[in-house]
C-alpha positions as a Markdown table, in Angstrom:
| # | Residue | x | y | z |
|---|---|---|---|---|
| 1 | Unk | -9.2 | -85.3 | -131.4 |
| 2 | Unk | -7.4 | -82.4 | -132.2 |
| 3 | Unk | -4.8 | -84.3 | -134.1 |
| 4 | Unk | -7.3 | -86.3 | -136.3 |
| 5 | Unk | -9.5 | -83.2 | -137.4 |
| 6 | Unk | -8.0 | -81.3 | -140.1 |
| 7 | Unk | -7.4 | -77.2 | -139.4 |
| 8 | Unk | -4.5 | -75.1 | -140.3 |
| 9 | Unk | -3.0 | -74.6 | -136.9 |
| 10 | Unk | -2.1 | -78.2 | -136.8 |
| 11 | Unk | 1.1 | -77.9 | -138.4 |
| 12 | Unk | 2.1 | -75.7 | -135.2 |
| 13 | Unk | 0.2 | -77.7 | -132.8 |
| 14 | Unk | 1.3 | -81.3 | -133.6 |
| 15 | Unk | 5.2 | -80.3 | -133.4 |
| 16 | Unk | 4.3 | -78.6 | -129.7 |
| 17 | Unk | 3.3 | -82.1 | -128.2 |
| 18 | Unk | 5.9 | -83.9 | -130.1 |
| 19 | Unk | 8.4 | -81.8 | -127.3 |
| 20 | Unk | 6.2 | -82.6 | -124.8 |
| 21 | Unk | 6.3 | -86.0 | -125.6 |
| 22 | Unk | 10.4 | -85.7 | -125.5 |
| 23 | Unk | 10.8 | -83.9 | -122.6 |
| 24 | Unk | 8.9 | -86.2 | -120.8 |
| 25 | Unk | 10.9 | -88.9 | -121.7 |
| 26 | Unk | 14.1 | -86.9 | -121.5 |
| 27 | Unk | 13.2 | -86.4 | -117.5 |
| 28 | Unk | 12.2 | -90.3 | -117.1 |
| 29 | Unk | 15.7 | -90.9 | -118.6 |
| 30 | Unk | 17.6 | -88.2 | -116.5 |
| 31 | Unk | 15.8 | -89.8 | -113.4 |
| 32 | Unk | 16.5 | -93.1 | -114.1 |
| 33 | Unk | 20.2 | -92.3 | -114.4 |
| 34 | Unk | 20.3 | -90.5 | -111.3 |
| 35 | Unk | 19.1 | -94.1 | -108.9 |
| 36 | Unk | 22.2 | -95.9 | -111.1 |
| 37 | Unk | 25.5 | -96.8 | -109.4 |
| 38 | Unk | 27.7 | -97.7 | -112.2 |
| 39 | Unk | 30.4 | -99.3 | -109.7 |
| 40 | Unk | 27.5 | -101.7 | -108.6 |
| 41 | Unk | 26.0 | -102.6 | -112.5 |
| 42 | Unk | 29.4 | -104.0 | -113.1 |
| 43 | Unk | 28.8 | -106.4 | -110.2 |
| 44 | Unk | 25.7 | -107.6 | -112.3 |
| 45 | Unk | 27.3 | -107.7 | -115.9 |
| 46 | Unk | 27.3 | -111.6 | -116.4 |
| 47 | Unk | 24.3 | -112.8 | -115.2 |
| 48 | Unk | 22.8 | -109.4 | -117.0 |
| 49 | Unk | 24.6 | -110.3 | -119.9 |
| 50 | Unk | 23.5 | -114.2 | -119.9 |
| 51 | Unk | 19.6 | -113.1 | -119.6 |
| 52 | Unk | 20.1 | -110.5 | -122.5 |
| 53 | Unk | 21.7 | -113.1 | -124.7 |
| 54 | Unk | 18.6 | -115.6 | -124.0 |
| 55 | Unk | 15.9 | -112.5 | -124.4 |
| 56 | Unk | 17.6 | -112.0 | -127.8 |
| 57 | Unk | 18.5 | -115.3 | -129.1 |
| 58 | Unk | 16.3 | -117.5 | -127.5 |
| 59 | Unk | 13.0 | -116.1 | -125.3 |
| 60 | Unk | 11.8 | -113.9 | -127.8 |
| 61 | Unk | 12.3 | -115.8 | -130.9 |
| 62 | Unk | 10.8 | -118.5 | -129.5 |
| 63 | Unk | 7.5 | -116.7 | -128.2 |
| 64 | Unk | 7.2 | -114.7 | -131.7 |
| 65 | Unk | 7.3 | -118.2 | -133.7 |
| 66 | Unk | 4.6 | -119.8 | -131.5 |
| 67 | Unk | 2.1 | -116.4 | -131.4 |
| 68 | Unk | 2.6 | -115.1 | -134.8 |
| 69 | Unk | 3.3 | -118.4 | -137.0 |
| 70 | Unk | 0.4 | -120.6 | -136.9 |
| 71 | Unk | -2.0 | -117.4 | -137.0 |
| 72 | Unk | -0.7 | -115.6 | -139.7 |
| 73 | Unk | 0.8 | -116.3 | -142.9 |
| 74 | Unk | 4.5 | -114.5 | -142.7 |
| 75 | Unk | 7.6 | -116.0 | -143.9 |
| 76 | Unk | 11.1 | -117.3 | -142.1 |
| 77 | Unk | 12.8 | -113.8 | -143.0 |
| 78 | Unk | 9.9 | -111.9 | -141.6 |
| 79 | Unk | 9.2 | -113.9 | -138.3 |
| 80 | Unk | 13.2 | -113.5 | -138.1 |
| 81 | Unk | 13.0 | -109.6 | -138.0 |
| 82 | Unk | 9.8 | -109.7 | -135.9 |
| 83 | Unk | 12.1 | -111.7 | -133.4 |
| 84 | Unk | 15.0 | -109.4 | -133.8 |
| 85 | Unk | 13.0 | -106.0 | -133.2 |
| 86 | Unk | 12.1 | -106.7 | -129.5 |
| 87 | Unk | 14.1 | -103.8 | -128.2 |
| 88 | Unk | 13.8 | -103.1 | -124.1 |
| 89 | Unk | 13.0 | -99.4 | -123.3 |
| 90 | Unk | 12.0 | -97.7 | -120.1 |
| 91 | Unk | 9.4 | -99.5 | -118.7 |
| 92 | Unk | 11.2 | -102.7 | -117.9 |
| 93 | Unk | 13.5 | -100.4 | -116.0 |
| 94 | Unk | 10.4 | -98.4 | -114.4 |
| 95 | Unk | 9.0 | -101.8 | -113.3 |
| 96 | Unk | 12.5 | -102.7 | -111.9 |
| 97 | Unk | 11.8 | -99.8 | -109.5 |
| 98 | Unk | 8.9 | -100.6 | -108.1 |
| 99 | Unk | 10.8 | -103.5 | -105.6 |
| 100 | Unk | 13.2 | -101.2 | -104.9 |
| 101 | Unk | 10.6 | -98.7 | -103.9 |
| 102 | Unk | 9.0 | -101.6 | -101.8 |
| 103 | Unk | 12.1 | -102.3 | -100.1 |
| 104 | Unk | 11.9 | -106.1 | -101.7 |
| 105 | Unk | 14.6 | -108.3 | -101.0 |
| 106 | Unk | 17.3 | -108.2 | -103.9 |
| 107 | Unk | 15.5 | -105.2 | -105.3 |
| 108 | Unk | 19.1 | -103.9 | -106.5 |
| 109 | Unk | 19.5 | -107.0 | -108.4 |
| 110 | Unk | 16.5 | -106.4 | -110.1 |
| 111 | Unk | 17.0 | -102.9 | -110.7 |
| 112 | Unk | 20.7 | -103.4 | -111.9 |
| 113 | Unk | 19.9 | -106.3 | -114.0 |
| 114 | Unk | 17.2 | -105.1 | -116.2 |
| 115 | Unk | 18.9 | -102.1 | -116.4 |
| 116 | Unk | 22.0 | -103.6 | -117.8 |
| 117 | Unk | 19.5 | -105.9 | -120.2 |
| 118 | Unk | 18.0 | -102.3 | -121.8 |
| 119 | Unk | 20.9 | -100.9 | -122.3 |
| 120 | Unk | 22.0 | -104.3 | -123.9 |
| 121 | Unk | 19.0 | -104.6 | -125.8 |
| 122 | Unk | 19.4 | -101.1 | -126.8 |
| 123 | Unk | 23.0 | -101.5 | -128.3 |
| 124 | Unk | 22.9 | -104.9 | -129.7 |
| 125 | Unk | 19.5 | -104.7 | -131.5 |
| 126 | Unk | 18.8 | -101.4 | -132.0 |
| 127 | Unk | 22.2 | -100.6 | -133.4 |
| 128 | Unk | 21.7 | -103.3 | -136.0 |
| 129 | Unk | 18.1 | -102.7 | -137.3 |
| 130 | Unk | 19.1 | -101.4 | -140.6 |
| 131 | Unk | 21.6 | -104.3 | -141.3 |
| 132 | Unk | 19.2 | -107.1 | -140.2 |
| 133 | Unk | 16.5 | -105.5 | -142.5 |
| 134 | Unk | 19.0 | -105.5 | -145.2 |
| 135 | Unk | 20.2 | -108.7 | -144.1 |
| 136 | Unk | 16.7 | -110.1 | -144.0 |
| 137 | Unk | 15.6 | -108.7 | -147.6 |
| 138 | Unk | 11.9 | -106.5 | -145.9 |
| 139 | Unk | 13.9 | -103.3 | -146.1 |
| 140 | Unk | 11.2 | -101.0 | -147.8 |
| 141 | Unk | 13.1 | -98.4 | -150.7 |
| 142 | Unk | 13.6 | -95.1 | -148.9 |
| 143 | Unk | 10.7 | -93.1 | -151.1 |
| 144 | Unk | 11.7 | -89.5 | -152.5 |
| 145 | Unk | 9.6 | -87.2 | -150.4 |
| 146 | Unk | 10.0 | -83.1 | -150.3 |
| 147 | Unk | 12.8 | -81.6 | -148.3 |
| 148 | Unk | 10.0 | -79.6 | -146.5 |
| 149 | Unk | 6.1 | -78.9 | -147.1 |
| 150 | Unk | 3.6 | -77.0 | -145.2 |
| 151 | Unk | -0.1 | -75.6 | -145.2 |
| 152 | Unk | -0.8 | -72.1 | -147.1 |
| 153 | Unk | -3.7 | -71.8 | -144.7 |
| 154 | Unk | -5.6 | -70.1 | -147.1 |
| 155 | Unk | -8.6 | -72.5 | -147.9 |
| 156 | Unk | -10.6 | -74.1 | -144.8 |
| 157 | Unk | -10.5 | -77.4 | -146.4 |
| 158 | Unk | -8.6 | -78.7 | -149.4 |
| 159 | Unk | -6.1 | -76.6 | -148.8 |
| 160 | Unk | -3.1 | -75.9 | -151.1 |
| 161 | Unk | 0.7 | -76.9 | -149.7 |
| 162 | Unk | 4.1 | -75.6 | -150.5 |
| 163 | Unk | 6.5 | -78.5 | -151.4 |
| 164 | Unk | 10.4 | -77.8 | -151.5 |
| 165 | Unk | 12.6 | -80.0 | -153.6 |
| 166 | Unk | 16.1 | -79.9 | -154.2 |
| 167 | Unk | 16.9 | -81.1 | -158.0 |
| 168 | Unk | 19.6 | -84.0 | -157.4 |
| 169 | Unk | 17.9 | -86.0 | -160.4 |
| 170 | Unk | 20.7 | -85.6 | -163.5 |
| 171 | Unk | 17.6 | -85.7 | -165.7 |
| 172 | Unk | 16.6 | -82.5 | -164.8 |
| 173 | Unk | 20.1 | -80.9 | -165.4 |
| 174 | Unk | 19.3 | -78.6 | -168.1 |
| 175 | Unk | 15.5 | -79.0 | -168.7 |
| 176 | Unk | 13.3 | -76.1 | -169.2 |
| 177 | Unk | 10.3 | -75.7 | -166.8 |
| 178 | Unk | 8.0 | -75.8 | -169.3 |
| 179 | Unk | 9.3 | -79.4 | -170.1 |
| 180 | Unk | 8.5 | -81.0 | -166.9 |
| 181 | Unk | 4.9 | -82.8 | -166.9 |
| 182 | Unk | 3.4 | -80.8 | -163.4 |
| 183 | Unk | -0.2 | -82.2 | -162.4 |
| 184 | Unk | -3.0 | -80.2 | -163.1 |
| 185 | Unk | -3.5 | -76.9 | -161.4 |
| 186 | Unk | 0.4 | -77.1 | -160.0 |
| 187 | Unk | 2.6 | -74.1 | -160.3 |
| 188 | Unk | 6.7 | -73.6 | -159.4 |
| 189 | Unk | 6.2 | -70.7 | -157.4 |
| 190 | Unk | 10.0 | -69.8 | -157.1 |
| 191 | Unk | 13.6 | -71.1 | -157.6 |
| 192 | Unk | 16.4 | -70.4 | -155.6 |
| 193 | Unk | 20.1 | -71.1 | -157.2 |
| 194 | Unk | 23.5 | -70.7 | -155.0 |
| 195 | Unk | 21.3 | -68.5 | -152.3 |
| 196 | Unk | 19.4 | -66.3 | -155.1 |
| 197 | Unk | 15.9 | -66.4 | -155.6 |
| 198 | Unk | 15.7 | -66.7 | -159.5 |
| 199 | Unk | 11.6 | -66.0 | -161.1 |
| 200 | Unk | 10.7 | -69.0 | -162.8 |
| 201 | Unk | 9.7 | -69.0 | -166.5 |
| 202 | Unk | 8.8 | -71.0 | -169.4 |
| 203 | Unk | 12.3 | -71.2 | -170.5 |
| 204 | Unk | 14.2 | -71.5 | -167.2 |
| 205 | Unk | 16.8 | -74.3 | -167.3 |
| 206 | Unk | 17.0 | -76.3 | -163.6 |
| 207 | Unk | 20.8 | -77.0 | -162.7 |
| 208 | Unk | 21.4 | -79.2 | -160.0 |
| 209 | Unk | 21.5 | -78.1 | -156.7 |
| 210 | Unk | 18.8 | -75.8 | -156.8 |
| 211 | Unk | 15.5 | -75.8 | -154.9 |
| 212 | Unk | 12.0 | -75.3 | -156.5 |
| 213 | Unk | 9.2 | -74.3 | -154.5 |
| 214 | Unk | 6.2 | -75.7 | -155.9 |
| 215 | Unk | 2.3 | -75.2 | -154.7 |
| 216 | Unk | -0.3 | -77.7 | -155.5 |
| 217 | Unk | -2.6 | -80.1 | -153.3 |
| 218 | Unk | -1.7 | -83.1 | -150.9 |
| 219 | Unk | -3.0 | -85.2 | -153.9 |
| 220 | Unk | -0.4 | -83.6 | -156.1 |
| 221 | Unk | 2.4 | -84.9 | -154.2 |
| 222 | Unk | 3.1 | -88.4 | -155.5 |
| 223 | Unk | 3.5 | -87.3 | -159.0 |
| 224 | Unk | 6.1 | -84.4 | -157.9 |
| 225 | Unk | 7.9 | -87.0 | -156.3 |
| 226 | Unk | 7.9 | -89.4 | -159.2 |
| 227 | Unk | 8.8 | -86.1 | -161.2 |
| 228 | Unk | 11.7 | -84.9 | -159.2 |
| 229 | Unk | 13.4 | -88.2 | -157.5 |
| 230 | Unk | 16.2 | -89.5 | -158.6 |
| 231 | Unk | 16.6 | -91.7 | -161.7 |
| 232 | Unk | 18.1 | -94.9 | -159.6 |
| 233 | Unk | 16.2 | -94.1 | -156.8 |
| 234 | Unk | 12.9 | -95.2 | -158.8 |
| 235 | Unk | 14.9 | -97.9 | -160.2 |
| 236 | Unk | 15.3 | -99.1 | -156.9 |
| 237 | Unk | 11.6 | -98.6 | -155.7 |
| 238 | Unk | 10.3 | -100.2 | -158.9 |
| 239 | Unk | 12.4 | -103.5 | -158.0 |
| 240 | Unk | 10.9 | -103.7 | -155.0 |
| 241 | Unk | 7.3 | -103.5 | -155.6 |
| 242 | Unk | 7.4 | -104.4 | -159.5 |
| 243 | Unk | 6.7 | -103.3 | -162.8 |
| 244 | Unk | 3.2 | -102.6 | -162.6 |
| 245 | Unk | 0.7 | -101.2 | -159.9 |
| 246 | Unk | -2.9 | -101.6 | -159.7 |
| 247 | Unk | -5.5 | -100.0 | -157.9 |
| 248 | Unk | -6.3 | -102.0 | -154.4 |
| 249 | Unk | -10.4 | -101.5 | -155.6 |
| 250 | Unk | -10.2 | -103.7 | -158.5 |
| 251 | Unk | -11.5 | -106.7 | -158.1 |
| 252 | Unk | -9.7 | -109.9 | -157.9 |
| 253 | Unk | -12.1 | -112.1 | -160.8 |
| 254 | Unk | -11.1 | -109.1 | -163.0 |
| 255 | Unk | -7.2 | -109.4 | -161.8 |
| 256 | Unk | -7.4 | -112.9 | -162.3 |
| 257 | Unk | -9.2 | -113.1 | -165.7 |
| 258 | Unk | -6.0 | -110.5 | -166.6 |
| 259 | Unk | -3.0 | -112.7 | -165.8 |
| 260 | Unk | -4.8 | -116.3 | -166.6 |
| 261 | Unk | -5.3 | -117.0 | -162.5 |
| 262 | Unk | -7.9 | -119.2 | -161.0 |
| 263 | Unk | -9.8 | -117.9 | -158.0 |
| 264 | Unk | -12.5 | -119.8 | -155.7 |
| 265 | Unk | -15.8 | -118.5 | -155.5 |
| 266 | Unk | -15.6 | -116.8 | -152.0 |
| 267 | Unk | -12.6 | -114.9 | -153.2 |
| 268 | Unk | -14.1 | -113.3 | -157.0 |
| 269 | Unk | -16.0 | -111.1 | -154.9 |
| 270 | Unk | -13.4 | -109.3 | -153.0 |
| 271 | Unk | -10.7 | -106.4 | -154.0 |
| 272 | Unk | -6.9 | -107.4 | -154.5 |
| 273 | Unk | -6.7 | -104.9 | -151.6 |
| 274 | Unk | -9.2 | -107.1 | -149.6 |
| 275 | Unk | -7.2 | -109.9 | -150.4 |
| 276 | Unk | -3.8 | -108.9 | -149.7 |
| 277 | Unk | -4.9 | -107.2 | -146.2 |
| 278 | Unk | -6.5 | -110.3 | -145.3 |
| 279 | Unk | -3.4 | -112.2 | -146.0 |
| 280 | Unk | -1.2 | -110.5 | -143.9 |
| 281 | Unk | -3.6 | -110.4 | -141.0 |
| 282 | Unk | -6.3 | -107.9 | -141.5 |
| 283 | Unk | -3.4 | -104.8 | -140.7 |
| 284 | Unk | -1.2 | -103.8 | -144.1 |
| 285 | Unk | 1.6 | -101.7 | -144.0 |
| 286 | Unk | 3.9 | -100.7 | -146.8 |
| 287 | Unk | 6.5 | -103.5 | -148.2 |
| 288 | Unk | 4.0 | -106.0 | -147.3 |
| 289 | Unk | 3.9 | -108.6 | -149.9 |
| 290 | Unk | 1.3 | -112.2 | -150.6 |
| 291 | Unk | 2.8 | -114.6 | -153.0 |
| 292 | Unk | 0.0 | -115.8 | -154.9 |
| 293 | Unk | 0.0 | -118.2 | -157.8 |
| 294 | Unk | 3.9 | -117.7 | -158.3 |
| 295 | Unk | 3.6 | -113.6 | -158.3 |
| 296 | Unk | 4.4 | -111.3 | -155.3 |
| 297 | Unk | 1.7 | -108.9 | -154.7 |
| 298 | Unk | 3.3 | -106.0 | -152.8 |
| 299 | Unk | 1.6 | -103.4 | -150.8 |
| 300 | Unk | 2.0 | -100.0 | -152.0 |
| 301 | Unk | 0.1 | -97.7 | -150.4 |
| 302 | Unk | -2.5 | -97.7 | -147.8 |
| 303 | Unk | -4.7 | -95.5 | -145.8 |
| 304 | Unk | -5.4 | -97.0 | -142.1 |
| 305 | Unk | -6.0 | -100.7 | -143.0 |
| 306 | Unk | -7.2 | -100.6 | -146.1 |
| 307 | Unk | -4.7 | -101.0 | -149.6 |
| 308 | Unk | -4.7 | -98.6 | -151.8 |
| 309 | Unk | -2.5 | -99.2 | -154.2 |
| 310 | Unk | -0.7 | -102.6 | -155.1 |
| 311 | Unk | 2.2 | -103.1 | -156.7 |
| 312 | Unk | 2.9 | -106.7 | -159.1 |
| 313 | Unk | 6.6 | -108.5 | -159.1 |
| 314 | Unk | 6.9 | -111.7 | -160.4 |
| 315 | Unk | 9.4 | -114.1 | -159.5 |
């Protein structure tokens, strides 16, 4: 509740829980440490090893193709990620404990083997996430967000936000402030330069390196980040989801009238954001893309399960 419900406490709350959250898990880890015997996991390495290899390679892949491929419409690379991402935590190893609470015949087997499986699982596929999404082509560009913003609380609602970026975009080397194209309402607040706070003006040249406090509006911040990222950073980003965006609301007919497509009946009523979410099972996220009549529709944006924004690459 209280994390869902907007106030201007939250920023301090939220970050509270969030070391709550990691102690707790820093004291299940410390205790599960403590009931290991190192000496004794060695016993245990090949069998552990052998069942790790088959979770990996074999189990999981296996139960992800027959659950997720004749329900929903995702391709090779993308089951192969699914498959690759099934990382073993802590409660395999809590469960472990329970026979050796129970006194269970071969409860240290259990224990030591699905221990030496998560820490397997751990190193193997966790270690490798970034290359396999590389590898597998549904790495999402890393989007230029603001070194650090925060609540003004000064409004109960609508409140305005302080966004700090640091100029790293060679574009900006040398432009005046009055140049840049700043949404409506937004103002550079200060400017800080080698440790110095410098006061803004019309005529104030950014150099690179310094950092630019801005205030505006949580609806301001996609066009600061367009404005102050990087030029081959939104290079990279406009590969991914294409030339051209539209707005998840408009309707498909319209969309398809546009490009020369032909849709059926049943589907000229819905959005393109309809469409797309009920393509990849009713549950967007970001980088999620439909190929439809040779283009790739690429999700953009969205806002719980609904697509905001959608972005248009064509083969």
């Amino acid at each position: 509740m209280v994390g869902n419900r907007p106030g201007k406490h939250l920023k301090m709350i939220l970050p509270v829980n969030d070391g709550l959250a990691w102690l707790s898990q820093i004291g299940l880890f410390l205790v599960l440490g403590l009931l290991v015997t190192p000496s004794n996991l060695l016993e245990f390495t090949l069998p552990a090893i052998l069942i790790g290899l088959g979770l990996i390679f074999i189990a999981r892949p296996l139960a992800v193709l027959i659950s997720i491929k004749p329900f929903f419409k995702f391709r090779w690379h993308e089951i192969g990620f699914i498959s690759w991402v099934g990382l073993r935590g802590a409660v395999p190893i809590v469960l472990a404990i329970f026979p050796v609470i129970g006194g269970v015949e071969n409860a240290e087997l259990y224990f030591n083997v699905a221990f030496a499986v998560v820490l397997m699982s751990l190193l193997v596929q966790g270690g490798t996430l970034p290359l396999m999404a590389r590898w597998l082509k549904v790495e999402v560009p890393k989007g230029v967000e603001p070194n650090h913003r925060d609540m003004l609380g000064i409004l109960p609602e609508n409140d305005y936000e302080i966004f700090i970026y640091k100029i790293d975009n060679k574009q900006l080397d040398g432009a005046a402030i009055r140049l840049l194209t700043l949404p409506s309402g937004v103002l550079i607040s200060a400017l800080f330069r080698e440790g110095l706070m410098v006061h803004p003006k019309g005529d104030t040249e950014l150099k690179m390196e310094d950092v630019v406090c801005v205030i505006g509006r949580t609806e301001d911040v996609d066009q600061l980040n367009k404005l102050f990222s990087g030029e081959s950073k939104l290079k990279k980003k406009q590969e991914f989801f294409g030339p051209f965006v539209v707005d998840g609301s408009a309707l498909l007919s319209d969309i398809a009238q546009a490009y020369g497509l032909s849709v059926t009946q049943a589907e000229s009523a819905l959005t393109i954001g309809e469409f797309v979410a009920a393509r990849v099972g009713g549950h967007p996220v970001v980088g999620d893309d439909v190929s439809w009549h040779g283009i790739h529709w690429v999700v953009k944006e969205v806002e719980g399960d609904r697509v905001l924004k959608v972005g248009v690459r064509f083969l």
